[in-house]
C-alpha positions in Angstrom: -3.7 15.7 -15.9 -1.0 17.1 -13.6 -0.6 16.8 -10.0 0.2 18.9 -7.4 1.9 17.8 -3.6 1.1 20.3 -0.8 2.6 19.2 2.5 0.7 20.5 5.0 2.7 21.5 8.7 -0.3 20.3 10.7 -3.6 17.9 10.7 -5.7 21.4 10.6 -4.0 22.5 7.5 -4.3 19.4 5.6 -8.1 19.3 6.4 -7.9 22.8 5.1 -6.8 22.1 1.2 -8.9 19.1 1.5 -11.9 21.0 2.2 -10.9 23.3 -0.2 -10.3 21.0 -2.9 -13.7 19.5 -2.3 -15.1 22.4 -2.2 -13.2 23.8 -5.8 -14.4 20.4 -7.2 -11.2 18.5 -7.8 -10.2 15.7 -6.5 -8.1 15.5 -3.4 -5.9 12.0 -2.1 -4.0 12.0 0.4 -0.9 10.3 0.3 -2.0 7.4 3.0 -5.1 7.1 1.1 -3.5 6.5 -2.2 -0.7 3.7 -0.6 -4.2 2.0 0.9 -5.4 2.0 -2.3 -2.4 0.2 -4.4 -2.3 -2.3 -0.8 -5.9 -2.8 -1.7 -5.5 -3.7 -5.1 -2.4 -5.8 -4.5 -4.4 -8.1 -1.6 -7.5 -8.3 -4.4 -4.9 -9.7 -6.9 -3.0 -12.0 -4.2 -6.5 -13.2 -3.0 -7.3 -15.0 -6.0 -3.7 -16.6 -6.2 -3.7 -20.5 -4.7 -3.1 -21.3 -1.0 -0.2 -22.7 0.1 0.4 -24.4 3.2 1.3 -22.9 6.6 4.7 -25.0 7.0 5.6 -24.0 3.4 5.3 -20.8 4.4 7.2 -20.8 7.3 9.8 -23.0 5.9 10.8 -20.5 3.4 10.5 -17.5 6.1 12.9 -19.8 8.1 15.3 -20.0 4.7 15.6 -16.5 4.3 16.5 -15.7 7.6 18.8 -18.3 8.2 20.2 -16.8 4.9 20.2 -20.1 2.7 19.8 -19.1 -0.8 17.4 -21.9 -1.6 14.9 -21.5 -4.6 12.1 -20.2 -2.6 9.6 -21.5 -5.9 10.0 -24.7 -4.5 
């Protein structure tokens, strides 16, 4: 399948080709909705991942901006 990337000068003008393309029968993303996707899928994955706790968190937050090049596995 190929893809095509229309960029469209104003919110009337995407709704346009969207409205188009729905109306053609092909499918239609737009780019937002595709990087809300891939964040979707990401938190799905992550969700199932064990909890760790709050101060481990924030300890390694406080490492990386304090610029110590600990092993942040840890």
């Amino acid at each position: 399948m190929e893809t095509i990337i229309i960029n469209p000068r104003d919110k009337d003008e995407l709704n346009f080709f969207l409205d188009l393309a729905k109306r053609l029968g092909v499918s239609a993303k737009t780019y937002e909705d595709i990087q809300d996707e891939q964040l979707l899928k990401v938190m799905e994955i992550n969700r199932k991942t064990p909890k760790t706790d709050k101060q481990k968190v924030l300890d390694t937050l406080n490492n990386i901006l304090n610029e110590k090049q600990e092993d942040y596995g840890k």
